[in-house]
BATOR-905212 format. One record per residue (C-alpha): z, y, x; residue in three letters. Coordinates in Angstrom, 2 decimals, always signed. Layout:
N
R;Z;Y;X;Ala
...
This chain:
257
R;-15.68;-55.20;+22.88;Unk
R;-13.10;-52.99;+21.19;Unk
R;-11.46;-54.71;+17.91;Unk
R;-12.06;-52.56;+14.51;Unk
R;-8.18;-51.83;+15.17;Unk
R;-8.83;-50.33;+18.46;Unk
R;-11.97;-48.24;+17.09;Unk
R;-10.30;-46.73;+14.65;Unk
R;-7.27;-45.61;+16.93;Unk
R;-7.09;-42.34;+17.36;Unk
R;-4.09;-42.09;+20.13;Unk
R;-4.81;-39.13;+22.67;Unk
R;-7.47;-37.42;+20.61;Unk
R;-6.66;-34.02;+19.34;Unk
R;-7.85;-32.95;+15.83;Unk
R;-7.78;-29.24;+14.04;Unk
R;-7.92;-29.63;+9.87;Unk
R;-8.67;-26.30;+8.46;Unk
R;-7.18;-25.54;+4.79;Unk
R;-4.76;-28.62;+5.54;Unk
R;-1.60;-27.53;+4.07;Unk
R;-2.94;-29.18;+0.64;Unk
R;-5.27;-31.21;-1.56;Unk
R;-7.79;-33.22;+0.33;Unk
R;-7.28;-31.11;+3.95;Unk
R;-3.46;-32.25;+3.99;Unk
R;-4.54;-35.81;+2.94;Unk
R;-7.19;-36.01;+5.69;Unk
R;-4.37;-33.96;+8.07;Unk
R;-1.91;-36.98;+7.46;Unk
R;-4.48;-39.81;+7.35;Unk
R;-5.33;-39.02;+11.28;Unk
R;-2.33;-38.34;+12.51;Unk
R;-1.24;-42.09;+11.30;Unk
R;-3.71;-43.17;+13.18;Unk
R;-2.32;-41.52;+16.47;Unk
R;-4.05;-38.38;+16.34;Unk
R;-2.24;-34.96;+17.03;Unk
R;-3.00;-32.89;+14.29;Unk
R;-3.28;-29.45;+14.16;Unk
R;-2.27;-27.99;+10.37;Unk
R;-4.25;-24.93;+9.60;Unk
R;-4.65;-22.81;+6.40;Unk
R;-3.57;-19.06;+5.70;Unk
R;-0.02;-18.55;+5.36;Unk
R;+2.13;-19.97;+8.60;Unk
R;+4.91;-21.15;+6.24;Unk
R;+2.96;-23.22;+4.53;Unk
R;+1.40;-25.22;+7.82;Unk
R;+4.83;-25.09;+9.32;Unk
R;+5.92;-27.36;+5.84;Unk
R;+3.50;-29.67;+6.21;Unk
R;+3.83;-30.22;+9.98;Unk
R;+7.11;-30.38;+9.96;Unk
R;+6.71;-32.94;+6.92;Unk
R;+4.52;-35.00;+9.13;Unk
R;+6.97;-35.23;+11.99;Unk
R;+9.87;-36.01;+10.18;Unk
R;+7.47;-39.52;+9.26;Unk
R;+7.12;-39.89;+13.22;Unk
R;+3.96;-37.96;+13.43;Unk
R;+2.13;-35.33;+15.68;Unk
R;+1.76;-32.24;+13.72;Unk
R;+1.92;-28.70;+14.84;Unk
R;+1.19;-25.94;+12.30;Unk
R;-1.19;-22.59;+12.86;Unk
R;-1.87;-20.03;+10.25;Unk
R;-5.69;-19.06;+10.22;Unk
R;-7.58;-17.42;+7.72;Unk
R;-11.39;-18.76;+8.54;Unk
R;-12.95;-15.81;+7.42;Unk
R;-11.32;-13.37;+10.38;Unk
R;-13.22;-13.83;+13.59;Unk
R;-10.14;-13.21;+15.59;Unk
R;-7.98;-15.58;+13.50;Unk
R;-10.42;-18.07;+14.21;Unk
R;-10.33;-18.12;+17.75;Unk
R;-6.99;-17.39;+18.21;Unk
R;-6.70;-20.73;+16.03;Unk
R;-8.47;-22.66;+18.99;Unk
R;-6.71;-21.05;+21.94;Unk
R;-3.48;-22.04;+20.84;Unk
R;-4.17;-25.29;+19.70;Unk
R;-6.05;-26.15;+23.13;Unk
R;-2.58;-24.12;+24.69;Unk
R;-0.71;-26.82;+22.70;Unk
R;-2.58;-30.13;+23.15;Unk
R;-5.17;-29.98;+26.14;Unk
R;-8.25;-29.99;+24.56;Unk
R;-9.73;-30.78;+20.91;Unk
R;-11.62;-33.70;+20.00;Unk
R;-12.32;-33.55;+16.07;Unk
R;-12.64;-30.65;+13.90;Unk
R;-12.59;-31.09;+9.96;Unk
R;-13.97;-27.94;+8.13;Unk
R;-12.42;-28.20;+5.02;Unk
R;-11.14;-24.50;+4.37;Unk
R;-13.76;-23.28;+1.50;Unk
R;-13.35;-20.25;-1.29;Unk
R;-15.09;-19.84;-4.67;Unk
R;-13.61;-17.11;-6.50;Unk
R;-16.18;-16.76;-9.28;Unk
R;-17.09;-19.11;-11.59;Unk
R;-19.88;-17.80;-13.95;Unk
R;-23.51;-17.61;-13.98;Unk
R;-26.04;-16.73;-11.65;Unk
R;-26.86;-13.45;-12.85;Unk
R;-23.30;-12.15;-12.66;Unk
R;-23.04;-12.86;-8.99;Unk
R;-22.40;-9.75;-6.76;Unk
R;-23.33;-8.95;-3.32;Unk
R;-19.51;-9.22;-2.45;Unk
R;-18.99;-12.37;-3.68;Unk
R;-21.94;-14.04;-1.85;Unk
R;-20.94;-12.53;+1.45;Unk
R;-17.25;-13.85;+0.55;Unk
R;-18.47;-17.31;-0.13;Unk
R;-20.57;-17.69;+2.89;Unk
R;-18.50;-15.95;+4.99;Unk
R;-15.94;-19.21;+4.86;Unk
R;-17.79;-21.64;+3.36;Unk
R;-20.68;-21.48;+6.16;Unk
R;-20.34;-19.12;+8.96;Unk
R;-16.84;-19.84;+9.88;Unk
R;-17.56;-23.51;+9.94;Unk
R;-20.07;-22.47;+12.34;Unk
R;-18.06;-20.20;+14.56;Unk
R;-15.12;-22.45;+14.96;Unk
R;-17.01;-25.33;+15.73;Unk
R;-18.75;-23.08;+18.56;Unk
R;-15.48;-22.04;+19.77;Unk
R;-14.73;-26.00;+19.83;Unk
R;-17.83;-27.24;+21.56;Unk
R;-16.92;-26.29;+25.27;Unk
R;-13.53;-28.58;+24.85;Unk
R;-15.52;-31.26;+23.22;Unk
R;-18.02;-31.38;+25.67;Unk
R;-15.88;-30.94;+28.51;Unk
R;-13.69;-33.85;+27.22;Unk
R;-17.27;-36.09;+26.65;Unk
R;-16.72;-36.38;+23.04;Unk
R;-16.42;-34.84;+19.37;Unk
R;-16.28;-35.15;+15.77;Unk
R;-17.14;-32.29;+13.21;Unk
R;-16.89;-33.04;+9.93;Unk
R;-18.10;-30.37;+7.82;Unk
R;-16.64;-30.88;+3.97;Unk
R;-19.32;-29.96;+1.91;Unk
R;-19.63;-31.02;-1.59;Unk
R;-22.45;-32.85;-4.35;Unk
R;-22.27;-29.16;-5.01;Unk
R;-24.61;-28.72;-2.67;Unk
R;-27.44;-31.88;-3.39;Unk
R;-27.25;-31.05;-6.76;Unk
R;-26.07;-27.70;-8.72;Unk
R;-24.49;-27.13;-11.77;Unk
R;-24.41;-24.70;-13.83;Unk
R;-21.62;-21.98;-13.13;Unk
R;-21.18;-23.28;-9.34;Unk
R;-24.32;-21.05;-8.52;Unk
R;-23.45;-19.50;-4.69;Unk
R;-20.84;-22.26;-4.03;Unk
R;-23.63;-24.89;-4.37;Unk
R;-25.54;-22.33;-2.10;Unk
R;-22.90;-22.62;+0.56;Unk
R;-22.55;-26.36;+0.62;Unk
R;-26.49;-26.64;+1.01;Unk
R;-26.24;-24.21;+3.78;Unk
R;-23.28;-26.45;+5.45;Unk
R;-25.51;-29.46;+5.15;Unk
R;-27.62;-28.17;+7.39;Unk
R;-25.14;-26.14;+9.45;Unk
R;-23.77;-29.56;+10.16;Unk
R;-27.60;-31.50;+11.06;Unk
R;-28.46;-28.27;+13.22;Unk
R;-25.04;-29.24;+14.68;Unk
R;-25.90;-32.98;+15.54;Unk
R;-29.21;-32.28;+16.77;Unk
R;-28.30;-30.15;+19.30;Unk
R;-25.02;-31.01;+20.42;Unk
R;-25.73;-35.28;+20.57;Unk
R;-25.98;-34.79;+24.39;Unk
R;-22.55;-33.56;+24.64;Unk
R;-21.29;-36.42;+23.20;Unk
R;-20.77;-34.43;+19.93;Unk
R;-20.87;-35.56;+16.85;Unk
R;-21.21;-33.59;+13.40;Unk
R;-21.56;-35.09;+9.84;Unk
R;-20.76;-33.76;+6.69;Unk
R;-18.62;-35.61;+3.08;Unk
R;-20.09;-34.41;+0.06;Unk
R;-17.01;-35.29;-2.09;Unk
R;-17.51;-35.54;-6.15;Unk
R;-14.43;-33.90;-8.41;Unk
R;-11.07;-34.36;-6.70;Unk
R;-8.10;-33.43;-8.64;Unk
R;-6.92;-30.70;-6.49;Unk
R;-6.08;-27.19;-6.88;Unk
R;-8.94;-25.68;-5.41;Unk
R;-11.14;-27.49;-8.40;Unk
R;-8.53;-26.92;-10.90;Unk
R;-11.04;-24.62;-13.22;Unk
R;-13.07;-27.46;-13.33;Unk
R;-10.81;-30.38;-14.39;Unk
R;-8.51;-28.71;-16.47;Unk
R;-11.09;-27.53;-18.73;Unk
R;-11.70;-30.44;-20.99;Unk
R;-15.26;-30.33;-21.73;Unk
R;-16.18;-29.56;-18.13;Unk
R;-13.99;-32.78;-17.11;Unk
R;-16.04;-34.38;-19.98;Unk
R;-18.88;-33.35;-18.58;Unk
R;-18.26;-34.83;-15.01;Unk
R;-16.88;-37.96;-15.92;Unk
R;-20.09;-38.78;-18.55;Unk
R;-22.15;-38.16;-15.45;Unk
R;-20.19;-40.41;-12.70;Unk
R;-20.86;-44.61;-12.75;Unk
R;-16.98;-44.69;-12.07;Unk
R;-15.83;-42.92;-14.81;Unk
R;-13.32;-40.59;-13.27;Unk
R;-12.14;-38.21;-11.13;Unk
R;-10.43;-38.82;-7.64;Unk
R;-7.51;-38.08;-5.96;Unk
R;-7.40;-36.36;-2.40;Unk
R;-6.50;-39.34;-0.75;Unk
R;-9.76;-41.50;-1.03;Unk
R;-11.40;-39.01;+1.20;Unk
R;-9.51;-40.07;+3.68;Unk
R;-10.95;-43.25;+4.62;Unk
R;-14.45;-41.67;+5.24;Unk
R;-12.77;-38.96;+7.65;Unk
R;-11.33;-41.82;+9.66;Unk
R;-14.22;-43.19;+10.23;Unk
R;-15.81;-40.17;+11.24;Unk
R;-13.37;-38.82;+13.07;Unk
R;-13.01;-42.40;+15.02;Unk
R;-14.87;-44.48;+17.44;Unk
R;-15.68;-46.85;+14.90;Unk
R;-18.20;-43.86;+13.90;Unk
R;-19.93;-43.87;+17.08;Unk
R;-23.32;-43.93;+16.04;Unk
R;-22.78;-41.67;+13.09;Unk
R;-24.39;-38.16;+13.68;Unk
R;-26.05;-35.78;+11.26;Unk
R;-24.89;-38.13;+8.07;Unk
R;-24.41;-36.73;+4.99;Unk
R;-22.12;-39.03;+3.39;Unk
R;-21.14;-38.97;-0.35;Unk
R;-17.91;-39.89;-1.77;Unk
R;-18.44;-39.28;-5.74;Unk
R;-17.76;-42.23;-7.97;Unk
R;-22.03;-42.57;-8.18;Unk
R;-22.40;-39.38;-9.28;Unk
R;-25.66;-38.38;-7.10;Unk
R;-26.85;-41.35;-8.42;Unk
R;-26.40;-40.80;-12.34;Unk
Protein backbone atom coordinates (compact mmCIF):
# COMPACT_ATOMS: atom_id res chain seq x y z
CA UNK A 1 0.00 0.00 0.00
CA UNK A 2 1.43 3.30 -1.20
CA UNK A 3 2.32 5.83 1.83
CA UNK A 4 0.29 9.34 1.62
CA UNK A 5 3.95 10.54 0.53
CA UNK A 6 4.02 8.27 -2.36
CA UNK A 7 0.25 9.16 -3.41
CA UNK A 8 0.76 12.44 -3.60
CA UNK A 9 4.03 12.18 -5.79
CA UNK A 10 3.66 13.33 -8.86
CA UNK A 11 7.24 12.26 -10.54
CA UNK A 12 6.73 11.23 -14.33
CA UNK A 13 3.27 12.70 -14.72
CA UNK A 14 2.94 15.53 -17.11
CA UNK A 15 0.54 18.45 -16.29
CA UNK A 16 -0.70 21.58 -18.66
CA UNK A 17 -2.01 24.77 -16.29
CA UNK A 18 -3.83 27.13 -18.50
CA UNK A 19 -3.71 31.01 -17.42
CA UNK A 20 -0.59 29.92 -15.19
CA UNK A 21 1.68 32.76 -15.54
CA UNK A 22 -0.27 34.35 -12.38
CA UNK A 23 -2.68 34.42 -9.46
CA UNK A 24 -4.03 31.06 -8.53
CA UNK A 25 -2.91 29.20 -12.15
CA UNK A 26 0.89 30.07 -11.31
CA UNK A 27 0.31 28.96 -7.65
CA UNK A 28 -1.28 25.66 -8.72
CA UNK A 29 1.64 25.63 -11.76
CA UNK A 30 4.37 25.70 -8.92
CA UNK A 31 2.53 23.60 -6.31
CA UNK A 32 2.77 20.42 -8.87
CA UNK A 33 5.79 20.81 -10.17
CA UNK A 34 7.21 20.54 -6.35
CA UNK A 35 5.71 17.63 -6.23
CA UNK A 36 7.66 16.16 -9.32
CA UNK A 37 5.36 17.02 -11.93
CA UNK A 38 6.54 18.62 -15.32
CA UNK A 39 4.58 21.51 -15.78
CA UNK A 40 3.57 23.03 -18.70
CA UNK A 41 3.06 27.15 -18.17
CA UNK A 42 0.35 28.41 -20.40
CA UNK A 43 -1.43 31.82 -20.69
CA UNK A 44 -1.41 34.45 -23.65
CA UNK A 45 1.68 36.24 -24.07
CA UNK A 46 4.96 33.74 -24.47
CA UNK A 47 7.07 36.17 -22.40
CA UNK A 48 5.17 35.95 -19.69
CA UNK A 49 5.13 31.80 -19.48
CA UNK A 50 8.75 31.88 -20.45
CA UNK A 51 9.18 34.13 -16.82
CA UNK A 52 7.52 31.93 -14.90
CA UNK A 53 9.08 28.71 -16.25
CA UNK A 54 12.15 29.86 -16.22
CA UNK A 55 11.40 31.07 -12.50
CA UNK A 56 10.45 27.56 -11.69
CA UNK A 57 13.64 26.00 -12.96
CA UNK A 58 15.95 28.20 -11.51
CA UNK A 59 14.17 26.53 -7.91
CA UNK A 60 15.12 22.99 -9.50
CA UNK A 61 11.84 22.52 -11.17
CA UNK A 62 10.28 21.16 -14.50
CA UNK A 63 8.70 24.00 -16.24
CA UNK A 64 8.46 24.70 -19.87
CA UNK A 65 6.44 27.74 -21.02
CA UNK A 66 3.70 27.89 -24.13
CA UNK A 67 1.75 30.90 -25.08
CA UNK A 68 -2.01 29.96 -25.78
CA UNK A 69 -4.87 32.05 -25.93
CA UNK A 70 -7.89 29.39 -25.02
CA UNK A 71 -10.29 31.04 -26.99
CA UNK A 72 -8.38 30.28 -30.62
CA UNK A 73 -9.08 26.76 -31.71
CA UNK A 74 -5.74 26.52 -33.34
CA UNK A 75 -3.87 27.97 -30.32
CA UNK A 76 -5.41 25.40 -28.41
CA UNK A 77 -4.25 22.51 -30.09
CA UNK A 78 -1.15 23.67 -31.07
CA UNK A 79 -0.85 24.09 -27.11
CA UNK A 80 -1.20 20.17 -26.79
CA UNK A 81 1.00 19.10 -29.69
CA UNK A 82 3.87 20.75 -28.41
CA UNK A 83 3.56 20.00 -24.99
CA UNK A 84 3.03 16.12 -25.84
CA UNK A 85 6.31 17.00 -28.50
CA UNK A 86 8.00 18.13 -25.25
CA UNK A 87 7.08 15.62 -22.50
CA UNK A 88 5.54 12.29 -23.99
CA UNK A 89 2.21 12.45 -23.10
CA UNK A 90 -0.11 14.55 -20.59
CA UNK A 91 -1.55 13.32 -17.53
CA UNK A 92 -3.41 16.36 -15.73
CA UNK A 93 -4.97 19.29 -17.19
CA UNK A 94 -6.03 22.35 -14.89
CA UNK A 95 -8.52 24.73 -16.71
CA UNK A 96 -7.96 27.74 -15.02
CA UNK A 97 -7.74 30.37 -17.99
CA UNK A 98 -11.29 32.30 -17.56
CA UNK A 99 -12.39 36.08 -18.87
CA UNK A 100 -15.11 38.40 -17.52
CA UNK A 101 -14.86 41.64 -19.07
CA UNK A 102 -18.16 43.13 -17.94
CA UNK A 103 -19.22 43.67 -14.73
CA UNK A 104 -22.80 45.15 -14.63
CA UNK A 105 -26.23 43.94 -14.65
CA UNK A 106 -28.05 41.49 -16.46
CA UNK A 107 -29.86 43.62 -18.71
CA UNK A 108 -26.75 45.34 -20.06
CA UNK A 109 -25.26 42.12 -21.23
CA UNK A 110 -24.63 41.89 -25.06
CA UNK A 111 -24.62 39.09 -27.40
CA UNK A 112 -20.74 39.65 -27.72
CA UNK A 113 -19.98 39.45 -24.39
CA UNK A 114 -21.83 36.14 -23.72
CA UNK A 115 -20.21 34.47 -26.67
CA UNK A 116 -16.77 35.97 -25.21
CA UNK A 117 -17.40 34.56 -21.82
CA UNK A 118 -18.37 31.14 -22.88
CA UNK A 119 -16.16 30.95 -25.49
CA UNK A 120 -13.14 30.56 -22.67
CA UNK A 121 -14.82 30.03 -19.76
CA UNK A 122 -16.69 26.75 -21.15
CA UNK A 123 -16.01 25.62 -24.58
CA UNK A 124 -12.33 25.83 -24.53
CA UNK A 125 -12.22 23.89 -21.33
CA UNK A 126 -14.05 21.48 -23.31
CA UNK A 127 -11.97 21.38 -26.44
CA UNK A 128 -8.65 21.14 -24.77
CA UNK A 129 -9.58 18.55 -22.57
CA UNK A 130 -10.81 16.58 -25.85
CA UNK A 131 -7.61 17.25 -27.47
CA UNK A 132 -6.08 15.73 -24.06
CA UNK A 133 -8.18 12.63 -23.70
CA UNK A 134 -6.41 10.34 -26.37
CA UNK A 135 -2.91 10.90 -24.28
CA UNK A 136 -4.70 10.33 -21.08
CA UNK A 137 -6.26 7.36 -22.08
CA UNK A 138 -3.50 6.00 -23.92
CA UNK A 139 -1.25 6.58 -20.83
CA UNK A 140 -4.29 4.75 -18.47
CA UNK A 141 -4.81 7.79 -16.48
CA UNK A 142 -5.97 11.58 -16.05
CA UNK A 143 -6.87 14.45 -14.04
CA UNK A 144 -9.02 17.50 -15.26
CA UNK A 145 -9.63 19.94 -13.03
CA UNK A 146 -11.95 22.41 -14.29
CA UNK A 147 -11.65 25.88 -12.03
CA UNK A 148 -14.96 27.00 -11.73
CA UNK A 149 -16.09 29.28 -9.10
CA UNK A 150 -19.17 29.71 -6.06
CA UNK A 151 -19.96 31.94 -8.96
CA UNK A 152 -21.52 29.36 -10.40
CA UNK A 153 -23.72 27.53 -7.19
CA UNK A 154 -24.74 30.73 -6.29
CA UNK A 155 -24.93 34.25 -8.30
CA UNK A 156 -24.50 37.57 -7.37
CA UNK A 157 -25.56 40.36 -8.49
CA UNK A 158 -23.30 42.01 -11.32
CA UNK A 159 -21.48 38.48 -12.04
CA UNK A 160 -24.61 37.65 -14.26
CA UNK A 161 -22.96 35.51 -17.51
CA UNK A 162 -19.77 34.70 -15.52
CA UNK A 163 -21.92 32.81 -12.95
CA UNK A 164 -23.54 31.38 -16.23
CA UNK A 165 -20.22 30.03 -17.36
CA UNK A 166 -19.10 28.46 -14.14
CA UNK A 167 -22.59 26.58 -13.94
CA UNK A 168 -22.02 25.47 -17.41
CA UNK A 169 -18.30 24.19 -16.37
CA UNK A 170 -19.84 22.30 -13.52
CA UNK A 171 -21.39 20.26 -15.66
CA UNK A 172 -18.88 20.38 -18.52
CA UNK A 173 -16.68 18.78 -15.93
CA UNK A 174 -19.57 15.79 -14.53
CA UNK A 175 -20.38 15.13 -18.37
CA UNK A 176 -16.56 14.75 -18.36
CA UNK A 177 -16.33 12.08 -15.48
CA UNK A 178 -19.18 10.18 -16.57
CA UNK A 179 -18.01 9.37 -19.69
CA UNK A 180 -14.44 9.27 -19.60
CA UNK A 181 -14.17 7.01 -15.92
CA UNK A 182 -13.34 4.00 -18.19
CA UNK A 183 -10.33 5.59 -19.51
CA UNK A 184 -9.00 5.97 -16.36
CA UNK A 185 -9.92 9.71 -16.53
CA UNK A 186 -10.72 11.71 -14.04
CA UNK A 187 -12.49 15.28 -14.08
CA UNK A 188 -13.58 17.41 -11.02
CA UNK A 189 -14.07 20.87 -10.69
CA UNK A 190 -12.79 23.80 -7.39
CA UNK A 191 -15.32 26.27 -6.92
CA UNK A 192 -12.92 28.77 -5.22
CA UNK A 193 -14.56 31.80 -3.01
CA UNK A 194 -12.72 35.50 -3.45
CA UNK A 195 -8.98 35.13 -4.00
CA UNK A 196 -7.00 38.21 -3.98
CA UNK A 197 -5.82 38.08 -7.45
CA UNK A 198 -5.87 40.25 -10.35
CA UNK A 199 -8.41 38.67 -12.29
CA UNK A 200 -10.99 39.52 -9.17
CA UNK A 201 -9.43 42.78 -8.54
CA UNK A 202 -12.95 44.78 -9.34
CA UNK A 203 -14.28 42.87 -6.74
CA UNK A 204 -11.89 43.28 -3.75
CA UNK A 205 -10.73 46.57 -4.28
CA UNK A 206 -14.06 47.99 -4.12
CA UNK A 207 -14.71 48.34 -0.46
CA UNK A 208 -18.27 47.69 -0.07
CA UNK A 209 -18.20 44.75 -2.45
CA UNK A 210 -15.18 43.29 -0.22
CA UNK A 211 -17.63 44.19 2.64
CA UNK A 212 -20.06 42.46 1.17
CA UNK A 213 -18.10 39.11 0.71
CA UNK A 214 -16.44 38.97 3.83
CA UNK A 215 -20.05 39.60 5.94
CA UNK A 216 -21.15 36.58 3.96
CA UNK A 217 -18.03 34.05 4.52
CA UNK A 218 -17.81 31.99 8.24
CA UNK A 219 -13.98 32.81 7.84
CA UNK A 220 -14.10 36.26 7.58
CA UNK A 221 -11.78 36.94 4.71
CA UNK A 222 -10.52 36.67 1.55
CA UNK A 223 -7.76 34.16 0.33
CA UNK A 224 -4.68 34.17 -1.24
CA UNK A 225 -3.85 32.06 -4.47
CA UNK A 226 -1.90 29.72 -2.70
CA UNK A 227 -4.57 27.80 -0.57
CA UNK A 228 -5.94 26.47 -3.76
CA UNK A 229 -3.21 24.66 -4.11
CA UNK A 230 -3.60 21.96 -1.74
CA UNK A 231 -7.00 20.87 -3.29
CA UNK A 232 -5.26 20.71 -6.90
CA UNK A 233 -2.72 18.32 -5.42
CA UNK A 234 -4.95 16.19 -4.40
CA UNK A 235 -6.76 16.12 -7.47
CA UNK A 236 -4.22 16.11 -9.63
CA UNK A 237 -2.55 13.06 -7.46
CA UNK A 238 -3.11 9.48 -6.76
CA UNK A 239 -4.15 10.22 -3.42
CA UNK A 240 -7.41 11.44 -5.46
CA UNK A 241 -8.05 8.20 -6.93
CA UNK A 242 -11.51 7.78 -6.25
CA UNK A 243 -12.37 11.40 -6.81
CA UNK A 244 -14.42 11.88 -10.11
CA UNK A 245 -17.19 14.30 -10.95
CA UNK A 246 -16.59 16.31 -7.39
CA UNK A 247 -17.36 19.63 -7.13
CA UNK A 248 -15.24 20.75 -4.43
CA UNK A 249 -15.48 24.21 -2.70
CA UNK A 250 -12.71 26.15 -1.32
CA UNK A 251 -14.53 29.48 0.09
CA UNK A 252 -13.97 30.25 3.73
CA UNK A 253 -17.93 28.72 4.28
CA UNK A 254 -19.26 30.89 2.05
CA UNK A 255 -21.85 28.36 0.22
CA UNK A 256 -22.74 27.69 3.50
CA UNK A 257 -23.63 31.31 4.91
Amino acid sequence: MPTIQEQFNLSGRVAIITGASKGIGKAMARGLAELGASVVVSSRKQEAVDAVAAEFRADGLAATGIACHVGDGAQVQALVDKSIETYGGIDILINNAATNPVFGPLEQMTAEVFDKVMNVNVRACMLLANLCKPSMAERGHGSIINIASVEGMKPSPMMSIYSVSKAALIMLTQSQAREWGSDGIRANAICPGLIQTKFSAALWQNEQILDHFVSQTPSGRMAQPTEMVGLAAYLASDAGSFSTGGVFTADGGYMIA
